[in-house]
Backbone as CSV, one residue per row, in Angstrom:
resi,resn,N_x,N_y,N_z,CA_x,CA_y,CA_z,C_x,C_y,C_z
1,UNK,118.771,115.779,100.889,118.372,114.450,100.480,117.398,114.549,99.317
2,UNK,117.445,113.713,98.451,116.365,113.313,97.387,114.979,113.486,97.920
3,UNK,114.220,114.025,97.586,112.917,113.737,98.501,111.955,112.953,97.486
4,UNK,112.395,112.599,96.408,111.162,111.545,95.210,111.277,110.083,95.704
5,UNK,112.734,109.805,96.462,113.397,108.789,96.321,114.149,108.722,97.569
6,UNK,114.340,107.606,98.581,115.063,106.716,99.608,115.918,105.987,99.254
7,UNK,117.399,105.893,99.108,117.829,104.515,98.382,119.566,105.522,99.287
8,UNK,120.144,103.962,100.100,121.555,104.421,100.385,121.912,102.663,100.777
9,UNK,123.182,102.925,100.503,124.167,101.624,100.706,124.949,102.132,101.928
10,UNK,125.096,101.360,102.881,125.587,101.575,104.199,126.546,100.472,104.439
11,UNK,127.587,100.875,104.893,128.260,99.384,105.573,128.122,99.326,107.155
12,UNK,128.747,98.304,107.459,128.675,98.409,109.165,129.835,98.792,109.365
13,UNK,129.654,99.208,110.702,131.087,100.236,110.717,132.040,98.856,110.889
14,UNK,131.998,97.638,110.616,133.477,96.690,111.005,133.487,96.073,109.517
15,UNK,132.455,96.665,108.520,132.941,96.563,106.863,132.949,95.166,106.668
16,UNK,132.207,94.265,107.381,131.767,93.151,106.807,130.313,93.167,106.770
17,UNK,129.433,94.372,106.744,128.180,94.015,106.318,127.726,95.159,105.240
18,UNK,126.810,94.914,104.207,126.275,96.446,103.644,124.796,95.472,103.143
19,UNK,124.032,97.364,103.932,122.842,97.519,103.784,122.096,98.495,102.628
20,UNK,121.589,97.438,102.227,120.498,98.496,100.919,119.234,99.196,101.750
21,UNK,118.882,100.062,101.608,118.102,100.839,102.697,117.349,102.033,101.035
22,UNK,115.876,101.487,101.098,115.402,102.044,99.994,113.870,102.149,100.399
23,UNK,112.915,102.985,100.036,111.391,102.953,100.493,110.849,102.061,98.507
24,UNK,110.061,102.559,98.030,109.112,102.107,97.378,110.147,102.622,96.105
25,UNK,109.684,104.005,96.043,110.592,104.620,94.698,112.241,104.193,94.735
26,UNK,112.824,104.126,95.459,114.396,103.819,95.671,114.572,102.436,95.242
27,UNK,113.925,101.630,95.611,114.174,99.885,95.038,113.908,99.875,93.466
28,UNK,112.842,100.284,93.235,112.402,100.322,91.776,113.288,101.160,90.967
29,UNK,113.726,102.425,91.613,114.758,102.852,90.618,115.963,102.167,90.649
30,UNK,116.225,101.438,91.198,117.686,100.384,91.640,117.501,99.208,90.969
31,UNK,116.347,98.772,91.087,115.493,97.207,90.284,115.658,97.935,88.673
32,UNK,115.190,99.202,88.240,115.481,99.531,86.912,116.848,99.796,86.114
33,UNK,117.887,100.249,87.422,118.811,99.863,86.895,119.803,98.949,87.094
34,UNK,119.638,97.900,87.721,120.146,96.434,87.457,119.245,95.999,85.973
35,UNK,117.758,96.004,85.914,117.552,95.482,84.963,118.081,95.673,83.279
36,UNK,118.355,96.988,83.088,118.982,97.745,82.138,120.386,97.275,82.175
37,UNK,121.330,97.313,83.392,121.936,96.121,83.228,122.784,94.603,82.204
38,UNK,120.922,93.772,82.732,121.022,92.444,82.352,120.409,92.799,81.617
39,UNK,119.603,93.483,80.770,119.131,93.652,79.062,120.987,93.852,78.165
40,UNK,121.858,94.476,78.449,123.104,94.926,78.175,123.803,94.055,77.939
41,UNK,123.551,92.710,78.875,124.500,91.722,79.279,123.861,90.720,78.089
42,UNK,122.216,90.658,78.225,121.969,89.899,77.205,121.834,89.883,75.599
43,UNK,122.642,91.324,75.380,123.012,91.516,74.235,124.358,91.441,73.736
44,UNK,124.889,91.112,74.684,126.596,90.362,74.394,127.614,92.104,75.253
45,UNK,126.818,93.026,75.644,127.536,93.929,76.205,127.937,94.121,77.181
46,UNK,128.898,94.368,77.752,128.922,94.685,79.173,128.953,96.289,79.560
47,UNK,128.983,96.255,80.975,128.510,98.436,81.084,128.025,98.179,82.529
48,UNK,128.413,99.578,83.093,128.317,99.732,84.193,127.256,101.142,84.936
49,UNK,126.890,100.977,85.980,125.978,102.337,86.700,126.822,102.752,87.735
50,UNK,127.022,104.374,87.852,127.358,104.839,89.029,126.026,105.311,89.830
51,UNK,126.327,105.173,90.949,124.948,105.714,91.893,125.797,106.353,92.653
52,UNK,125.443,107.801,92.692,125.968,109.060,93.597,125.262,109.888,93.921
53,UNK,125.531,110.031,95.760,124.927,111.182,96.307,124.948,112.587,95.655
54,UNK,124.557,113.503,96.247,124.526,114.868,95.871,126.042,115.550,96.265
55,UNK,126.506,115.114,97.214,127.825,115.456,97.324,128.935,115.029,96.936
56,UNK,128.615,113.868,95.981,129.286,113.723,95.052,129.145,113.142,93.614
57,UNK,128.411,114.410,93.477,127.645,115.073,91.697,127.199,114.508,91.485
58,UNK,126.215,113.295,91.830,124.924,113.132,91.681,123.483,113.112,92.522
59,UNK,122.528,112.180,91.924,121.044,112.777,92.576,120.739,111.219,92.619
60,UNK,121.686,110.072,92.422,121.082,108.562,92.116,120.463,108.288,93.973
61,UNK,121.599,108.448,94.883,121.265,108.250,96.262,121.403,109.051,97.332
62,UNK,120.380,108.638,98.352,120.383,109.640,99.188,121.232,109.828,99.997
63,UNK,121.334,110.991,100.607,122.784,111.474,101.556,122.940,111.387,102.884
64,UNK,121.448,111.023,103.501,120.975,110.649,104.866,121.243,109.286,105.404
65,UNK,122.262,108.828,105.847,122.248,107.232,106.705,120.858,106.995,107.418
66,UNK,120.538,105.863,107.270,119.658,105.375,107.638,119.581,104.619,109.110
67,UNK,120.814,103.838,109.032,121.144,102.845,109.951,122.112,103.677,111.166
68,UNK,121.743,103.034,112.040,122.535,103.535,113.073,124.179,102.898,113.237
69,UNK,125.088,103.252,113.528,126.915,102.760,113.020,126.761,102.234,111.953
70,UNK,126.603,103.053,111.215,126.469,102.682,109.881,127.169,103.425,108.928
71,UNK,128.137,103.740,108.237,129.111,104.318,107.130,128.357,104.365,105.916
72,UNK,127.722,105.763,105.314,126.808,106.041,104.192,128.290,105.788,103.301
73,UNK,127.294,105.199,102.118,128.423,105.279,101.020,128.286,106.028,100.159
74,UNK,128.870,106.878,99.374,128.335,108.202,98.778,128.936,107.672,97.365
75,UNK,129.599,106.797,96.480,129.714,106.354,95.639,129.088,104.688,95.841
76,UNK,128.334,103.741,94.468,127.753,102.833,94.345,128.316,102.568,92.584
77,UNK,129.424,101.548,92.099,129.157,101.410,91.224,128.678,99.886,90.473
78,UNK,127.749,99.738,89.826,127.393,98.706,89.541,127.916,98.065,87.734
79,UNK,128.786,96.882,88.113,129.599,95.993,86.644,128.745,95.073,86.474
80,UNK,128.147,95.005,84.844,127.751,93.816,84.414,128.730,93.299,83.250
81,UNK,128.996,92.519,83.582,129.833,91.497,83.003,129.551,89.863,83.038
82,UNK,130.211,89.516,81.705,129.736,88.140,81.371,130.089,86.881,82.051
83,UNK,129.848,86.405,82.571,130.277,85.111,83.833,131.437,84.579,83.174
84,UNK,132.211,84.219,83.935,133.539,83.817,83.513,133.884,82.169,84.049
């Protein structure tokens, strides 16, 4: 696991719920990149973030479930795009 950083997306195991599960550093790095984001968006661009565990080649989130029946998600990708 990340140890600078807490941050995992979980679903429930019946895949109608997902949990953001982040301490202090994990929200803020998540809050920084949504905001980077909507700076993108408000320059007429659109663009996207992957957030990936370590087991799958990245260091964005952690690899530890948090929640109990809970399905870690080991890919997170985030689309900003212009409202339609």
């Amino acid at each position: 696991m990340n140890t600078d950083k807490l941050l995992t997306f979980e679903l429930s195991k019946k895949h109608s719920e997902l949990f953001v599960v982040g301490d202090s550093n994990g929200l803020r790095f998540l809050a920084s990149k949504l905001n980077r984001l909507a700076e993108k968006l408000d320059k007429g661009q659109s663009d996207h973030e992957h957030l990936m565990t370590k087991e799958w080649a990245g260091n964005e989130l952690s690899s530890a479930p948090q929640g109990q029946n809970t399905e870690l998600l080991n890919q997170v990708t985030i689309y900003a795009r212009k409202n339609i």
